[in-house]
C-alpha positions as CSV (number, residue, x, y, z in Angstrom):
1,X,36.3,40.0,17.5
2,X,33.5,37.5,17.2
3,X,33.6,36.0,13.8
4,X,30.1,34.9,14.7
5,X,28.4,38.0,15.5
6,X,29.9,40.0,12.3
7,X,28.6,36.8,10.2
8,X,25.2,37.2,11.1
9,X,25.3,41.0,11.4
10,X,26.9,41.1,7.3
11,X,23.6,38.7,6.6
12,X,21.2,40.5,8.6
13,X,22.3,43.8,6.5
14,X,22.0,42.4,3.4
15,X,18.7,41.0,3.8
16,X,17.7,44.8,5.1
17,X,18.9,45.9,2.2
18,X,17.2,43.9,-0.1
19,X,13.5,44.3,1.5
20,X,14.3,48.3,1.0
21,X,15.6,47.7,-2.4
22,X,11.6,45.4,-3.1
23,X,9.9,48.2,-0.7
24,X,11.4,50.7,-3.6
25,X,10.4,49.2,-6.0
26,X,7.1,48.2,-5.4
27,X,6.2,51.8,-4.6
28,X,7.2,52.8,-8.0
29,X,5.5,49.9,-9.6
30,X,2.3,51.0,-8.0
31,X,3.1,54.2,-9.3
32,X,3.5,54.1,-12.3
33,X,0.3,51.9,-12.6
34,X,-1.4,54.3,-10.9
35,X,-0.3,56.9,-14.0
36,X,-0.8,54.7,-16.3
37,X,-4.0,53.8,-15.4
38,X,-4.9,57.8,-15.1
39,X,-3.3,59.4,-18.3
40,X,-4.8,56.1,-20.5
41,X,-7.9,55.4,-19.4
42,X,-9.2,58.1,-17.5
43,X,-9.3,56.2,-14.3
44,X,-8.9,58.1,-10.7
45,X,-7.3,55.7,-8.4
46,X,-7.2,54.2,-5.2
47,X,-4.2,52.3,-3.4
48,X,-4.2,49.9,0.2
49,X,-1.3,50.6,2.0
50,X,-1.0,49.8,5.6
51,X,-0.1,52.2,8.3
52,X,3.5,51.9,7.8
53,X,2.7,52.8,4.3
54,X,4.2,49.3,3.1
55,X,2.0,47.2,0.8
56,X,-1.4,45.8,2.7
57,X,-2.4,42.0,2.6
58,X,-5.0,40.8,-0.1
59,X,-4.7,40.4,-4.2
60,X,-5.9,44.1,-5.1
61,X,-3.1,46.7,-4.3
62,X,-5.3,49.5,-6.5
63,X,-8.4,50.3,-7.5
64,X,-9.7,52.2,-10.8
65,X,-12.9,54.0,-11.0
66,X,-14.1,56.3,-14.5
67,X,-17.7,56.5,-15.6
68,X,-18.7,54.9,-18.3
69,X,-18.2,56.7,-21.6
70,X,-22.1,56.4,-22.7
71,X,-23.9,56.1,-20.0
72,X,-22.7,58.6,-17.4
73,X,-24.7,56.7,-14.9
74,X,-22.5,53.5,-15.2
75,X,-19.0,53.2,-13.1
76,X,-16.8,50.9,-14.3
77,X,-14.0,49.9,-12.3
78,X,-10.7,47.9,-12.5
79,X,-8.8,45.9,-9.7
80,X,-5.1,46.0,-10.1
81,X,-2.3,43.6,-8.7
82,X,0.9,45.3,-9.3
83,X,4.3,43.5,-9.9
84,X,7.5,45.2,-9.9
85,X,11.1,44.4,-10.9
86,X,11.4,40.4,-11.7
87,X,8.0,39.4,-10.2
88,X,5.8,37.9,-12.3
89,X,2.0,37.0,-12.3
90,X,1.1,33.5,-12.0
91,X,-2.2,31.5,-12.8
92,X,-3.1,31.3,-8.9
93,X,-2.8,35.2,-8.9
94,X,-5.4,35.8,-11.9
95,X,-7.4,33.3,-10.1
96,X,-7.8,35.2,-6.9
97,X,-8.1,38.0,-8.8
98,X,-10.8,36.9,-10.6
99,X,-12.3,35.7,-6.9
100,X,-11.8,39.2,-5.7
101,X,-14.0,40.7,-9.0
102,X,-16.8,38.5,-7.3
103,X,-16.6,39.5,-4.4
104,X,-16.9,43.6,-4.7
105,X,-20.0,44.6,-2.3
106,X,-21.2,48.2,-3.6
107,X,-23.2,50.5,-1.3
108,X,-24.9,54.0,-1.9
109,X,-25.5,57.2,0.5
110,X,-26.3,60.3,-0.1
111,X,-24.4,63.2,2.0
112,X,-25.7,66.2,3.1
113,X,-23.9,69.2,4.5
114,X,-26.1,70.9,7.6
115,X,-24.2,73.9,9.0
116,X,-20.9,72.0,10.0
117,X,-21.5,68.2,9.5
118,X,-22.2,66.1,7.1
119,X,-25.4,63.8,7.5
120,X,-25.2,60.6,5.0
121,X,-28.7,58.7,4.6
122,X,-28.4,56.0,4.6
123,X,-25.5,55.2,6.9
124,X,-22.7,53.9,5.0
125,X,-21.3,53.3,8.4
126,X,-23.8,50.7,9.9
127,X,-23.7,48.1,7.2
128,X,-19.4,47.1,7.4
């Protein structure tokens, strides 16, 4: 028996375990946010995932949208960095959080069903 092989095959499992163990987690974490940020505030929300369905680059894992409580023409909206189990947020994080606040780019449509398509004027499409 290789000593060797079952050495690095023992690490390699435990470190498998582990990222499932932080890929559990931070799905509940998000989750619960996600509630939290529903049932409180009256916020629908938005998560980045990527294909896998693992956690996307970039500081904002969800967004929160509600109108505004007065003026029903006002969206207010909330970008979320979620941290789960023993993670913490750090200075640099509300930073780039901050950065990302800055950096939101809205655009408006307007969509129109015709028979079986939808025609949106202006193209939301042409300006990413």
């Amino acid at each position: 028996m290789d000593l060797k092989g079952a050495k690095k095959a023992a690490h390699t499992r435990k470190w498998q375990d582990a990222k499932k163990k932080a890929d559990k987690t931070a799905k509940e974490a998000k989750t619960f946010a996600k509630k939290a940020l529903k049932e409180k505030g009256g916020f629908e929300c938005a998560s980045f995932e990527s294909k896998s369905g693992h956690e996307s680059t970039g500081i904002v894992d969800v967004v929160g949208l509600r109108r505004h409580k007065g003026n029903r023409d006002m969206l207010e909206m909330v970008l979320v960095q979620v941290k789960g189990g023993s993670a913490r947020i750090k200075p640099e994080h509300l930073a780039r959080l901050q950065e990302a606040s800055k950096n939101v780019r809205v655009i408006y449509t307007v969509a129109e069903k015709r028979d079986r398509h939808v025609v949106f004027s202006p193209d939301p499409f042409q300006s990413q």
